[in-house]
C-alpha positions in Angstrom: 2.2 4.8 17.3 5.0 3.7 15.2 3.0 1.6 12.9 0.5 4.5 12.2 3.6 7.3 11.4 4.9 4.1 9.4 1.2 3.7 7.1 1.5 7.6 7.0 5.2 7.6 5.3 4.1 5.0 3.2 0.9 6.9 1.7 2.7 9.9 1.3 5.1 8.2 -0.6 2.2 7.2 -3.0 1.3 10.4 -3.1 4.6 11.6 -4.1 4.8 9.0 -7.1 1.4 9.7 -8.0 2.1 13.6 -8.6 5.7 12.6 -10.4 3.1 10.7 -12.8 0.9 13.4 -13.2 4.0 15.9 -13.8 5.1 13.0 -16.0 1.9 13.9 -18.4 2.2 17.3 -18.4 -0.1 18.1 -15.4 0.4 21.4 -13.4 -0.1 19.8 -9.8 -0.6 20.6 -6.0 -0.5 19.0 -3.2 -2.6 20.9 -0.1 -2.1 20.3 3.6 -5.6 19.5 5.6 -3.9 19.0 9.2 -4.4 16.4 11.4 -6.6 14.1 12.6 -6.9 13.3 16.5 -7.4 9.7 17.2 -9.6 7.7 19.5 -6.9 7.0 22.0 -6.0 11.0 22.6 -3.0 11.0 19.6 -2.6 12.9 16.1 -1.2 12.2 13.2 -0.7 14.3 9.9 -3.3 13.6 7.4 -1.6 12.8 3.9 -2.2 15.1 1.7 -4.6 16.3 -1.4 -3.6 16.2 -4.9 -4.8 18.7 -7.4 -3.6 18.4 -11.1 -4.7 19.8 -13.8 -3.9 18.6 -17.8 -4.7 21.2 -20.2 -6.8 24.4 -19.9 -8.7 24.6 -22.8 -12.2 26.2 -21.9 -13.6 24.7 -25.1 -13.2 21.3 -23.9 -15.1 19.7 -21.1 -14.2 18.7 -17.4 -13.3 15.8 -15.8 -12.9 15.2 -12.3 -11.7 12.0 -10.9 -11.7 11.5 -7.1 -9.9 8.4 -5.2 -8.5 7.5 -1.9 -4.7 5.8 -1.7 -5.5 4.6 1.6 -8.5 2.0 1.7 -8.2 -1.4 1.7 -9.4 -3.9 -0.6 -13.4 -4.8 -0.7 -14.4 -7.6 0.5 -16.2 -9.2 -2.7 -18.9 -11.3 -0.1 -19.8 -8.5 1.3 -20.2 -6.6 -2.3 -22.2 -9.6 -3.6 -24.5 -9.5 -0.5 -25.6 -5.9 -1.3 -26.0 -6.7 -4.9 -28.5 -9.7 -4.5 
């Protein structure tokens, strides 16, 4: 259990930079709880948070949004070269 509340600390000190970064460029910026998630074995954890920012609010101009995870590991490039071909 302390290795997953370790990864958790960890990813929610990426989060933490990440929305400095986002402040940083002048990005209003939220970060929403979505609870836990209970585990195979019978245990929770917290979920790390969401971050919303927003840079500028002009309605003129259009929207982008950009979705990632903090949390994955690498690919495996054989395995991404297998589904290509």
């Amino acid at each position: 259990m302390y290795l997953k509340k370790f990864i958790i600390l960890k990813i929610v000190q990426l989060i933490l930079i990440f929305k400095k970064q986002l402040r940083d460029l002048g990005a209003t910026v939220e970060l929403a709880d979505i609870g836990m998630q209970t585990l195979p074995d019978g245990s929770s954890i917290p979920l790390p948070p969401l971050v919303f920012g927003v840079l500028g609010n002009d309605p003129n101009k259009k929207t982008v949004l950009i979705y990632g995870h903090l949390d994955v590991q690498p690919a495996n490039i054989v395995i991404i070269c297998l589904r290509i071909y």
